[in-house]
N, CA, C and O of each residue as an XYZ file, in Angstrom:
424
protein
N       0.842     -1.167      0.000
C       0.000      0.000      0.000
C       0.887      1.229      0.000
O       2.068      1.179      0.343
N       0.242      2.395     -0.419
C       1.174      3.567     -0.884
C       0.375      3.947      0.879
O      -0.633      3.596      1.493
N       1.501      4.805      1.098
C       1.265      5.856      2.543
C       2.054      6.967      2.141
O       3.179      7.027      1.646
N       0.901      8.168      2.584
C       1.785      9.242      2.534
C       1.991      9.394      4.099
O       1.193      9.243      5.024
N       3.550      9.800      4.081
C       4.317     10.013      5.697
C       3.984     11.602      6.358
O       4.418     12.593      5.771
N       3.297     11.712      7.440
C       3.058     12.176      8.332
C       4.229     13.043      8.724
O       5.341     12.520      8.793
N       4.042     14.560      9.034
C       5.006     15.582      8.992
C       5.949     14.792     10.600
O       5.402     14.138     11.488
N       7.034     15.055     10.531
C       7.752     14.583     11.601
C       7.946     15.889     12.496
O       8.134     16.987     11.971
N       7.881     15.676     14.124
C       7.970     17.275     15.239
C       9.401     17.395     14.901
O      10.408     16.691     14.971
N       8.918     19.155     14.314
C      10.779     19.715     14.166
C      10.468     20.844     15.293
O      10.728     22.019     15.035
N       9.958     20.507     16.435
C      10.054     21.293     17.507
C       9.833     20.839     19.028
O       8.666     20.447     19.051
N      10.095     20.771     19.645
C       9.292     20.296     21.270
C       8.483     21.047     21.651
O       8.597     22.271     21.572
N       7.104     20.181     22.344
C       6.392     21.364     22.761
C       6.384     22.326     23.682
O       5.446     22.873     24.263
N       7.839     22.506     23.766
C       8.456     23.693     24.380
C       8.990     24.596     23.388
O       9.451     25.681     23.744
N       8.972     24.272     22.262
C       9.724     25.302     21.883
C      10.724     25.152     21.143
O      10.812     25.807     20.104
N      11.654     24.294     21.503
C      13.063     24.064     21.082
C      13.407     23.266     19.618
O      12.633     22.437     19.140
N      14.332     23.545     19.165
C      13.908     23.177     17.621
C      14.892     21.752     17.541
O      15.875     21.631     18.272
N      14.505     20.760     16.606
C      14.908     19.731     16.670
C      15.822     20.012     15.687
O      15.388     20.671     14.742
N      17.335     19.581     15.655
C      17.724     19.589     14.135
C      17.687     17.921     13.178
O      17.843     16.965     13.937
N      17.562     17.662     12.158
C      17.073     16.758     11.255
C      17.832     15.413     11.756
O      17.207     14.355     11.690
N      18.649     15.417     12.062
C      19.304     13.845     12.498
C      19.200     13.725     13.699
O      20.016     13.029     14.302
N      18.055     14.442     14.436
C      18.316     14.095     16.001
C      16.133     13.639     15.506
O      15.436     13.019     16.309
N      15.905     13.847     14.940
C      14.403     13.732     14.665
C      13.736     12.158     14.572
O      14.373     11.571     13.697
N      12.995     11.520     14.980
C      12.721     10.330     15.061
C      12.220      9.858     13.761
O      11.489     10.746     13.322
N      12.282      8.780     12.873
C      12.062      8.688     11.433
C      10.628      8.141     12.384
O      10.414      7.591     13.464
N       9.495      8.930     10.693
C       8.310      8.611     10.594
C       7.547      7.048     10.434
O       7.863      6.213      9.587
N       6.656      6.919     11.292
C       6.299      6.133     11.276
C       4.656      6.023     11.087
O       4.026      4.986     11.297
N       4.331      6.726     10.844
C       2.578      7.246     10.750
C       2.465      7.644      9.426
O       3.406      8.053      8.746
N       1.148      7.508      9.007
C       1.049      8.476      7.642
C      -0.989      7.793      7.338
O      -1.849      7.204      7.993
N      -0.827      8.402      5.920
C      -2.295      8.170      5.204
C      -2.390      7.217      4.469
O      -1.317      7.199      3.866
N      -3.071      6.295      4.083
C      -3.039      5.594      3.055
C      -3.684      6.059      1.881
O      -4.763      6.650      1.863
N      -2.880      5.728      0.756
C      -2.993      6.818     -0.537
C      -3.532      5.535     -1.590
O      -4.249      5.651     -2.584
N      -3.067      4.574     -1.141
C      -3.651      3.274     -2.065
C      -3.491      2.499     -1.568
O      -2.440      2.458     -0.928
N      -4.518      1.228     -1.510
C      -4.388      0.325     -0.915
C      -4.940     -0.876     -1.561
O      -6.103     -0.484     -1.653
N      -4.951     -2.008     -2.053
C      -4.993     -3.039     -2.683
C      -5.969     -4.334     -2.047
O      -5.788     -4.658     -0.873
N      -6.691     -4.832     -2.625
C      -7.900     -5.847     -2.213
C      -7.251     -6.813     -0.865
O      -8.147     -7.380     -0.240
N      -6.235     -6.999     -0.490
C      -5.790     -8.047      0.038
C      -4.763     -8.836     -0.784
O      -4.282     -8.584     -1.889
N      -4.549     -9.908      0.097
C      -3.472    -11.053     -0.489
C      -3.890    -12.373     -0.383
O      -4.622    -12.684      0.557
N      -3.552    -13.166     -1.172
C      -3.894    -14.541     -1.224
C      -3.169    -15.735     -0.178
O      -1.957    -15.934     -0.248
N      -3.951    -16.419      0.689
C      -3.195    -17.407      1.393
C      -1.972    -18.344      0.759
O      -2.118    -18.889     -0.335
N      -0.748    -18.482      1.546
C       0.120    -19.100      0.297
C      -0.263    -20.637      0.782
O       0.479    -21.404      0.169
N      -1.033    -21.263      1.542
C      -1.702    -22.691      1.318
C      -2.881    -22.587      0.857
O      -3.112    -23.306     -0.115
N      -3.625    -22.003      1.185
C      -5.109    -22.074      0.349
C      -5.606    -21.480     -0.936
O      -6.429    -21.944     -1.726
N      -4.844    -20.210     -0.982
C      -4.966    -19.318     -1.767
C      -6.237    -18.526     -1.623
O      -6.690    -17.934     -2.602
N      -6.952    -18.474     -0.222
C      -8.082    -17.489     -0.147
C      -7.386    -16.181     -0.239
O      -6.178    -15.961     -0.332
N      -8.675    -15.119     -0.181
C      -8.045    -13.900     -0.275
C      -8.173    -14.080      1.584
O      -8.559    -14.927      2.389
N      -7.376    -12.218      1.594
C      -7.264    -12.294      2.883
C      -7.268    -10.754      2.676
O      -6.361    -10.089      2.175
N      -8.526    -10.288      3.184
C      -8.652     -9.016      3.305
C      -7.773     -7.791      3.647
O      -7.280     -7.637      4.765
N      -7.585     -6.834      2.508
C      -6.563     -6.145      3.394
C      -7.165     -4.805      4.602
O      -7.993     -4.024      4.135
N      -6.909     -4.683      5.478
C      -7.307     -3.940      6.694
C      -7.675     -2.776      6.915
O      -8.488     -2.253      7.676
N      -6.758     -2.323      5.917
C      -6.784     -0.849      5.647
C      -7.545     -0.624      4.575
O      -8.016     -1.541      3.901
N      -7.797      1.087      4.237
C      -9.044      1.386      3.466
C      -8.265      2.621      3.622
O      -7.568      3.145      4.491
N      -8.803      2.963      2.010
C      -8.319      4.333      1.131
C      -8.820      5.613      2.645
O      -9.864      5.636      3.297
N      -7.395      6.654      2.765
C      -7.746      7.322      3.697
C      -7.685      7.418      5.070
O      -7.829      8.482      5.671
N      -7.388      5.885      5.821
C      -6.995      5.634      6.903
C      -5.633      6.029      7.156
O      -4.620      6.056      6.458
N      -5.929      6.366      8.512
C      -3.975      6.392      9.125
C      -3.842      5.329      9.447
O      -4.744      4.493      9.505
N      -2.549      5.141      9.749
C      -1.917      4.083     10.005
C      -0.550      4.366     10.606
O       0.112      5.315     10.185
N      -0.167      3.686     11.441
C       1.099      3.259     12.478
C       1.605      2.039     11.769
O       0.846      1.155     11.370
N       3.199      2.007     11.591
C       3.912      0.540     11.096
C       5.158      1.197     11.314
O       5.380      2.406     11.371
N       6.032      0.125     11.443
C       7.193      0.159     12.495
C       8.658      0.920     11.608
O       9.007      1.038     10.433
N       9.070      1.220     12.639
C       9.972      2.731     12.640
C      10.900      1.558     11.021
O      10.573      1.923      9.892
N      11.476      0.860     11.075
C      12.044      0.643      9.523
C      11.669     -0.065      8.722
O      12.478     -0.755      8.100
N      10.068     -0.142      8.423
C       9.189     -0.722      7.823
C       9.221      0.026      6.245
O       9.266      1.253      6.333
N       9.206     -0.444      4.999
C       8.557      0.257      3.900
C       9.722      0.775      3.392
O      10.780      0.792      4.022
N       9.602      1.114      2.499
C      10.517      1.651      0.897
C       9.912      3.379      0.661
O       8.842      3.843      0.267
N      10.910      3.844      1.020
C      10.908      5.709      0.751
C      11.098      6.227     -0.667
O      12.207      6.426     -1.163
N      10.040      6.412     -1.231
C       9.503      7.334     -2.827
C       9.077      8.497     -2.282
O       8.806      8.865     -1.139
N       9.077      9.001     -3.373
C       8.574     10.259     -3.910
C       7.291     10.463     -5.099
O       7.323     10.809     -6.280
N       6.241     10.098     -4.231
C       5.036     10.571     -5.410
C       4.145     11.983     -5.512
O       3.577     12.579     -4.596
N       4.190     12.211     -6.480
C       3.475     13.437     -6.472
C       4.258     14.613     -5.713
O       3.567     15.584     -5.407
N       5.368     14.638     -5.435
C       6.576     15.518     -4.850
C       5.803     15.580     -3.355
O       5.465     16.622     -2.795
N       5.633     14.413     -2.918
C       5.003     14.076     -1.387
C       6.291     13.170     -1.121
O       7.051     12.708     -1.971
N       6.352     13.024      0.329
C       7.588     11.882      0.379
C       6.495     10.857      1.156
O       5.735     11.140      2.082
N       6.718      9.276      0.305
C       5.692      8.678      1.044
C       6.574      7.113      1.397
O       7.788      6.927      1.473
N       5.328      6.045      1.579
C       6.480      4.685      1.833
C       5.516      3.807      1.710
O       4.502      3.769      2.407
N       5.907      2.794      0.480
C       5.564      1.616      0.309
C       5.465      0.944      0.870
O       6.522      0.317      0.941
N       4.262      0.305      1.837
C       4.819     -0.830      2.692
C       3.574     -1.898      2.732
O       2.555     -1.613      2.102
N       3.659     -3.281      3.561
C       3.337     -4.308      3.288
C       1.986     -4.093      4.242
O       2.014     -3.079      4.940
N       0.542     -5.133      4.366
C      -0.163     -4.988      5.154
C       0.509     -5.669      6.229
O       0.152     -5.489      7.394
N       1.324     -6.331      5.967
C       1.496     -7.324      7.507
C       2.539     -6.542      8.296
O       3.131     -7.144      9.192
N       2.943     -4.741      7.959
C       3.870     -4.182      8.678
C       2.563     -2.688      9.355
O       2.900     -1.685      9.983
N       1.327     -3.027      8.983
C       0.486     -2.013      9.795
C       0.471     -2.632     11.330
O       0.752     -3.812     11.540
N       0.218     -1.978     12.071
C       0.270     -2.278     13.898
C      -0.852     -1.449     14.003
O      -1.523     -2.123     14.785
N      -1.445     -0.571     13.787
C      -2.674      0.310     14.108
C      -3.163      1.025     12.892
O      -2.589      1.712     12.048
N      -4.488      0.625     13.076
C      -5.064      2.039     12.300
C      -6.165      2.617     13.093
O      -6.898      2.253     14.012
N      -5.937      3.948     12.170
C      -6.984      5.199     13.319
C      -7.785      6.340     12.375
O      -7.346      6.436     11.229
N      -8.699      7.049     12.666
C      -9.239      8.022     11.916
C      -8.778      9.156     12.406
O      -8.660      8.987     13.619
N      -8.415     10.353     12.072
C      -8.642     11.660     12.464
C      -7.109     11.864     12.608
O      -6.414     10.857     12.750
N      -6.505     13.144     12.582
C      -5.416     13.389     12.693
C      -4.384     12.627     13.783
O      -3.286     12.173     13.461
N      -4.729     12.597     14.595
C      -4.255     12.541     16.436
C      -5.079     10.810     16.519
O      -6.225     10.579     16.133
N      -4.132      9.808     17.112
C      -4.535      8.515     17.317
C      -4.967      8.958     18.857
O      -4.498      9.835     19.582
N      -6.253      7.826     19.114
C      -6.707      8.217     20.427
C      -7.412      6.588     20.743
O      -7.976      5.762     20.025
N      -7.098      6.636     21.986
C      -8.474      5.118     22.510
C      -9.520      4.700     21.488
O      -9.672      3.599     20.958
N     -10.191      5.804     21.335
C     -11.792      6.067     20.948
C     -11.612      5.621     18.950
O     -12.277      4.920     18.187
N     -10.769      6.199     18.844
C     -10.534      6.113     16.988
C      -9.945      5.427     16.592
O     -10.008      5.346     15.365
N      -8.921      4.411     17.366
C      -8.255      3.307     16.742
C      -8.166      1.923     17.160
O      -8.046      1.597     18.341
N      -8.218      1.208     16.312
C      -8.142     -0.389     16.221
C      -6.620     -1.089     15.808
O      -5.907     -0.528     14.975
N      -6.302     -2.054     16.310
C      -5.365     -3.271     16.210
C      -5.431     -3.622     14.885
O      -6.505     -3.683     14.287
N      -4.427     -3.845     14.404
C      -4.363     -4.351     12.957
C      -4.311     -6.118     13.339
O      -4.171     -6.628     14.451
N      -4.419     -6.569     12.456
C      -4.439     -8.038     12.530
C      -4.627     -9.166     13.699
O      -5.772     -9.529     13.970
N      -3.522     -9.714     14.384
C      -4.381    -10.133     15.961
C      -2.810     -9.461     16.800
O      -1.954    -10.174     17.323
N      -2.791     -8.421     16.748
C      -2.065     -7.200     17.976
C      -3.150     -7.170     18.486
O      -4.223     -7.504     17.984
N      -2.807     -6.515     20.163
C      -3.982     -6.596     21.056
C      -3.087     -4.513     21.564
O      -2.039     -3.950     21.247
N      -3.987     -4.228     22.212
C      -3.821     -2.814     22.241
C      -3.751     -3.014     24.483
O      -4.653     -3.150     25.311
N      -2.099     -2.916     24.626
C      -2.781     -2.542     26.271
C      -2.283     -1.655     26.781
O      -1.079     -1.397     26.765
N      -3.307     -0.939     27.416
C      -3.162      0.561     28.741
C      -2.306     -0.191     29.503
O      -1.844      0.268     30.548
């Protein structure tokens, strides 16, 4: 699935400015395309994919292949490297679900 990557904090919320190699690589973004699923490699059912055009999504800090589409910087990556998806800018309790069988604990 195509993801576009989520602006990374070039500031603390104090104030202080981050410079670029001290900045945590992105791990959040949108999904820009996303594909029917994948086929079981014993059965060959499909296997729904999770995500849906528009969702955010969380997948792990060196997950996915870094392009450039549409002069966006985004990242190719697999369904089986989503860990959360969520609606709305800001992930919260209330708006997001477990991707596959991850369990979510307080």
């Amino acid at each position: 699935m195509l993801v576009q990557i989520k602006d990374t904090l070039k500031a603390t919320l104090g104030g202080i400015l981050l410079p670029d190699q001290s900045a945590s690589k992105p791990s959040e973004g949108v999904a820009l395309a996303c594909g029917p699923g994948r086929r079981h490699p014993h059965t060959g059912l499909l296997i729904p994919n999770p995500v849906s055009l528009g969702d955010s999504v969380l997948y792990g800090k060196f997950d996915g292949t870094k392009i450039n589409y549409d002069d966006e910087d985004c990242n190719l990556i697999k369904d089986d490297d989503v860990i959360m998806i969520y609606n709305g800018a800001t992930m919260t309790l209330q708006n997001s679900r477990p991707a596959k069988d991850y369990i979510l604990v307080k």
